[in-house]
Each structure stands twice: as C-alpha cells, then as structure tokens.
N, C-alpha and C positions, 0 to 999 in steps of 0.2 A: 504494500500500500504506500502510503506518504512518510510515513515515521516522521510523525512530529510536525507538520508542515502546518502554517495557519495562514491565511488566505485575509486581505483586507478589500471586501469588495469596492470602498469608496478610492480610493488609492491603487486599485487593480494589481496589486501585487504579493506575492507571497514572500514566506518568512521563515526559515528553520527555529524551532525551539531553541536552539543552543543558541544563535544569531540573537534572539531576539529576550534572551535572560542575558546576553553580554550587554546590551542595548541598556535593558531596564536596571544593570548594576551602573554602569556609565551614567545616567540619568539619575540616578540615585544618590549619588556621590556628586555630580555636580548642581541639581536642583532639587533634592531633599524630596524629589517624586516619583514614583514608578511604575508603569503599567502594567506591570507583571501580577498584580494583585486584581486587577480586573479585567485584563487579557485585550485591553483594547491598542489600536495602533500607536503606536508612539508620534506617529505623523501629523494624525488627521482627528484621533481619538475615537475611531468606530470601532465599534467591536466584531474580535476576528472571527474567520469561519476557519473551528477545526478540522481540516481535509479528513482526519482519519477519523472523522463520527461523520462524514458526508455517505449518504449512499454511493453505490458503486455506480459511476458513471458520472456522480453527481457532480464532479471535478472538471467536467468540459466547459463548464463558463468560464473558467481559467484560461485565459490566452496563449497558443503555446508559447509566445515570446516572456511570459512569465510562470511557466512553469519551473524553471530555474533555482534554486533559491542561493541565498545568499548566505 
C-alpha cells in the first residue's frame, strides 16, 4: 500500500510520515506549534487524507506528478 503517506487535498500534495514528524519537530522548536497533534498541513492547515485508510483505488485523485513523496 502507501506506508504512511498522507495526502493534502487543498495543496495537492503528498507527505511521508517520517517527512512530515521532521517538519512538525522543526516547527516546534522554532514557533512553539505543531501539527503533528492534529494531523493537519503545515502549509495551508487542512486536514490530511491518510492514503492507507483510503479504499483501494481511492488514491487516483492523487496526480501522478504527486504521487512522489518527499
């Protein structure tokens, strides 16, 4: 499946778990806030679509230019 992949539909891009707990310690450490405690974008502040509780298939709204992650 995705392992760990979260999906931000306003921002149209995906996010690795790991990526995205480096993110929320960075952000933690320099503005005393982190979105690791409500799982939303660090970008845009929506909240993510966990790919691996999507149904199967359910992952094609995902662009392939951003099936990628980071």
């Amino acid at each position: 499946m995705h392992s760990n992949v979260y999906y931000c539909p306003k921002c149209d891009r995906t996010i690795s778990r790991e990526r995205l707990l480096g993110i929320c310690t960075e952000l933690e450490s320099k503005f005393g806030k982190s979105p690791a405690t409500t799982l939303c974008c660090p970008v845009c502040d929506t909240e993510f679509i966990d790919l691996d509780r999507v149904s199967s298939g359910g992952e094609k709204h995902v662009g392939d230019t951003r099936k990628r992650t980071d």
